[in-house]
Structure formats: structure tokens, C-alpha cells
C-alpha positions as CSV (number, residue, x, y, z in Angstrom):
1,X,24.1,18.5,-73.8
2,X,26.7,17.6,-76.2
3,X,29.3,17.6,-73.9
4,X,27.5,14.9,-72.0
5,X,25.9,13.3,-75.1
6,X,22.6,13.1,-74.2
7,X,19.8,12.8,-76.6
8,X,17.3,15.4,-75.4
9,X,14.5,17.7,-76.8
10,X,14.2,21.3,-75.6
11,X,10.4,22.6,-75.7
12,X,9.6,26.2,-74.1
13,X,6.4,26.3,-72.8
14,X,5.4,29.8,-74.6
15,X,6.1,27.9,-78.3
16,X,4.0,25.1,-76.7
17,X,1.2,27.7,-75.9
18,X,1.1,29.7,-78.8
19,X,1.8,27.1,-81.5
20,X,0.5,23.5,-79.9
21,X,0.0,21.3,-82.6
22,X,3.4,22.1,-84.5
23,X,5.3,21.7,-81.2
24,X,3.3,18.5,-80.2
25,X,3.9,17.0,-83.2
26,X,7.9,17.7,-83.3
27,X,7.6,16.2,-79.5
28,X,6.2,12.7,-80.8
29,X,8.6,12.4,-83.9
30,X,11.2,13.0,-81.8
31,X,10.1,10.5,-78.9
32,X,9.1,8.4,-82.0
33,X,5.3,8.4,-81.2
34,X,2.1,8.9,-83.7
35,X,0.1,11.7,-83.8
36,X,-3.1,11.5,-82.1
37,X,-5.6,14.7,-82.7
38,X,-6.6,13.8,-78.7
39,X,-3.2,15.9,-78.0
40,X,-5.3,19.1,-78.9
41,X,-8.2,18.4,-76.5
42,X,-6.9,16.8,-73.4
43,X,-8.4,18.9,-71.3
44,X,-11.8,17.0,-72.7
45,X,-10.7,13.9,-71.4
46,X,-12.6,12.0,-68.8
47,X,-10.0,10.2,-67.0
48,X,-9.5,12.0,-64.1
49,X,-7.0,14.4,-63.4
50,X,-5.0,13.3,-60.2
51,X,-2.9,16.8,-59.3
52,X,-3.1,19.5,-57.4
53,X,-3.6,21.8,-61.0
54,X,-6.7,19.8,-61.9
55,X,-8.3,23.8,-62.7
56,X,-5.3,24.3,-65.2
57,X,-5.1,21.1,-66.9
58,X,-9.3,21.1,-67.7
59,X,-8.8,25.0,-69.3
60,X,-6.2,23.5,-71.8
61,X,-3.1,25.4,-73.1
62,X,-3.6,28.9,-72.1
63,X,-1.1,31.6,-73.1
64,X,-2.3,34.1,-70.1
65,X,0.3,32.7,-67.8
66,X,3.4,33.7,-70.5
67,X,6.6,34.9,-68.3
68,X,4.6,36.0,-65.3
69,X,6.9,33.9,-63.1
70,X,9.9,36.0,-63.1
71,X,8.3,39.2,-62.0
72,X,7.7,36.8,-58.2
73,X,9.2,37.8,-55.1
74,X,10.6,35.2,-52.7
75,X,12.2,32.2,-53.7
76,X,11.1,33.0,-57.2
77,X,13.6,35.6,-57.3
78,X,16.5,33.9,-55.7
79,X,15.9,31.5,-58.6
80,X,15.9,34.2,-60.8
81,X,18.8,35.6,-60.2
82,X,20.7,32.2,-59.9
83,X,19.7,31.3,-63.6
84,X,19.8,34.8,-64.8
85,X,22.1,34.5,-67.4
86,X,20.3,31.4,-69.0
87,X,16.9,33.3,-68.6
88,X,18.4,36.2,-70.6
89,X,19.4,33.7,-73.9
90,X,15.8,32.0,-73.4
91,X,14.3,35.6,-73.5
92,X,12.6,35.5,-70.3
93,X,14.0,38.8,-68.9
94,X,13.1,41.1,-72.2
């Protein structure tokens, strides 16, 4: 990113998962944002949830799902394989 200067924040999903509330609040100071104890319990929210992974988003963070992606066939492995090296320094392929 530095070679393009851009201002970005790098979250992976497992530190989300495992550690929301240190993460989240990292996330807002960095996108200059307040802490609001409603980022903890959005699945209780009753706005509705207009996408296709409405089951997901009312069970909350979950950690169940950690790295289960790379062990797909199909056009999960042809990704895979494509990003394999960056996988391997993000610890995906352990």
C-alpha cells in the first residue's frame, strides 16, 4: 500500500472473531468513529437484514467458520492457488 500511498486498515476476520471488541474498536479510531457497545450485539438489532446471509448476520461473530474456505474444491481452489503465496504469510495454509 505504500507504494501506492493509500491510507488503509487491514482486519482478518479470525482477529475479528476471536477478539471483537479490541478489533472493533481499533476499526472506529482508525475510520475516526466513537465507540458504540451496539457493535457487540448487532445481530439483536431489529432493522432488518436485507442479504442473502440474513442466518449468519442474526448468530453474530461466530469463530466455527475459521479457515474452512481453503480446504473447497472448485473455484475455491483455483483461488487458492492463485493467492497462495499471500495466504501462506496471512497463515491460512498452516
Amino acid at each position: 500500500a505504500q507504494a501506492f500511498n493509500l491510507n488503509y486498515y487491514e482486519l482478518h476476520y479470525e482477529d475479528l472473531v476471536q477478539n471483537p471488541e479490541d478489533e472493533l474498536r481499533r476499526l472506529l479510531n482508525f475510520l475516526d468513529l466513537d465507540w458504540d457497545d451496539r457493535c457487540l450485539t448487532f445481530q439483536n438489532t431489529a432493522q432488518p437484514v436485507m442479504t442473502a446471509s440474513y442466518d449468519q448476520v442474526k448468530k453474530g461473530l461466530y469463530t466455527s467458520s475459521l479457515k474452512k474456505a481453503i480446504h473447497y474444491p472448485g473455484p475455491y481452489q483455483e483461488m487458492t492457488e492463485a493467492a497462495r503465496d499471500m495466504l501462506a504469510k496471512l497463515g491460512y495454509l498452516e
